[in-house]
MIFIGU-785761 format. One record per residue: residue in one letter; y, z negated, x negated of N, C-alpha, C in turn. Coordinates in steps of 0.05 Angstrom, whole numbers, plus 5000, padded with zeros to 4 digits. Atoms other than C-alpha are relative to their C-alpha. Example, Ala and Ser with C-alpha at 12.3 -4.5 7.8 and 13.67 -1.06 7.14 Angstrom:
BEGIN
A497650004982491048444754502450004982S497650015016497948574727502249865015
//
This chain:
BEGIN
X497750004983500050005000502550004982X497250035009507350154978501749925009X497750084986513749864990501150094990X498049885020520250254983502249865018X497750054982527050045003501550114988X497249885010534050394993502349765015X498450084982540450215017501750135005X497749854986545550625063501349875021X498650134979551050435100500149774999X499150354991551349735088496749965003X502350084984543949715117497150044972X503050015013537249605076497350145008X502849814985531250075094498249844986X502550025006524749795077498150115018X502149824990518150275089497949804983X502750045012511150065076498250225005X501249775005507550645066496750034986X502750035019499250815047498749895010X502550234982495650315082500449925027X500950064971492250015143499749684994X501250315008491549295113502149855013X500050114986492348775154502249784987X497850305020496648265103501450324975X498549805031502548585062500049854978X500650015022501648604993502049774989X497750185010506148004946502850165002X498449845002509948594934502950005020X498849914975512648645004502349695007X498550235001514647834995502449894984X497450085022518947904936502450245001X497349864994523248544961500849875018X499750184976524248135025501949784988X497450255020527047494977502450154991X497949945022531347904933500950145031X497749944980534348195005501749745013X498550164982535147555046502049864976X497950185021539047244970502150195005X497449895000543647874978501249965017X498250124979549447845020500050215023X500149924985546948375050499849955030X500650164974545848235131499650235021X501749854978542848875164498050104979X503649845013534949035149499650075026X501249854983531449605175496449915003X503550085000523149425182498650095000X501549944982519649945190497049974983X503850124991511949755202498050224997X501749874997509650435222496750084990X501649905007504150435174497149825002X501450244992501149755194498150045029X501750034982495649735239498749725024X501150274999494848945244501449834986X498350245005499048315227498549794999X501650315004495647735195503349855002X497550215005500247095196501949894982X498450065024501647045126503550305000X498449794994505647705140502149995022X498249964974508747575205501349694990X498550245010511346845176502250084974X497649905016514847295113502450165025X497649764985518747705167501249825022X498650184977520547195215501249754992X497950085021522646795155502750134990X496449765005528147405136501349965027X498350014979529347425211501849755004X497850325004532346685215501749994982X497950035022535246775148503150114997X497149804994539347375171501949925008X499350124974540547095232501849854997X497950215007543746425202502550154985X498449895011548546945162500450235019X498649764984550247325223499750225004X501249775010546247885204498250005026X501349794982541948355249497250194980X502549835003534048495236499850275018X501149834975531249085270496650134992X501949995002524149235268498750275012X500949814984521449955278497750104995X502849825014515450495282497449775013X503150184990510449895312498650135015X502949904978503850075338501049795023X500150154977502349795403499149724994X501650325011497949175367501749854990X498650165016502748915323502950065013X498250004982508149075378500449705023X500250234971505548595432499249764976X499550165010505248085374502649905000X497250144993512548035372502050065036X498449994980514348205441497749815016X501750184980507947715474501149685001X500150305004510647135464503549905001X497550094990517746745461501450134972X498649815020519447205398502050275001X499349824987521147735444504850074991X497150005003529047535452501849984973X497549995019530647395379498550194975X500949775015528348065350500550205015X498349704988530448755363498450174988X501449765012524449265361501250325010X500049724998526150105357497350114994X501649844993522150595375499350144967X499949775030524251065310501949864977X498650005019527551025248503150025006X497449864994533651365273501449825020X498850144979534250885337500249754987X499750285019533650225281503250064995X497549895018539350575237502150005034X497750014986543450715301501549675011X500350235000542450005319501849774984X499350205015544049655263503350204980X496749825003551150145252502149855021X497350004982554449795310501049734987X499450255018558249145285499049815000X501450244999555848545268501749745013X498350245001558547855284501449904971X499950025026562747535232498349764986X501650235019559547185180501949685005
//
């Protein structure tokens, strides 16, 4: 599995790309750190390549999400299968996360303004 991230617009892309595995790699835990330390405060998510969400995985991302969050910042989470969809929308996770469909509908998303810091 790969992880790439850029950054445009103010906003952070992270892709995981290559794999079906169920837990992301360390890899995926230490670009995640070195974002929530920047001052950055919009990440893009996308999942698409995930098939399945162990807990160690869904506890790194809902760790960034709070972190954002407390700095006023805006996750958005896109590309989810249906499995690892109704993980974050089954439950009371629903309201403080913001899934897109596409890439394009994340990015439009996370372009409108933020609150201030």
């Amino acid at each position: 599995m790969k992880i790439f991230h850029n950054e445009k617009y103010g906003i952070i892309h992270v892709t995981v790309e290559g794999g079906t595995e169920t837990d992301l790699n360390p890899g995926f835990e230490l670009v995640i750190k070195k974002i929530v330390e920047s001052d950055n405060r919009r990440l893009l998510l996308d999942l698409g390549a995930l098939k399945y969400l162990k807990s160690s995985a869904l506890r790194v991302i809902l760790d960034v999400i709070r972190e954002i969050d407390r700095k006023s910042g805006k996750v958005v989470l896109c590309s989810l299968n249906l499995y690892v969809k109704e993980i974050f929308e089954g439950n009371s996770l629903k309201d403080t996360i913001t899934i897109a469909e596409s890439v394009e509908s994340g990015l439009s998303s996370l372009l409108r303004p933020l609150k201030a810091a």
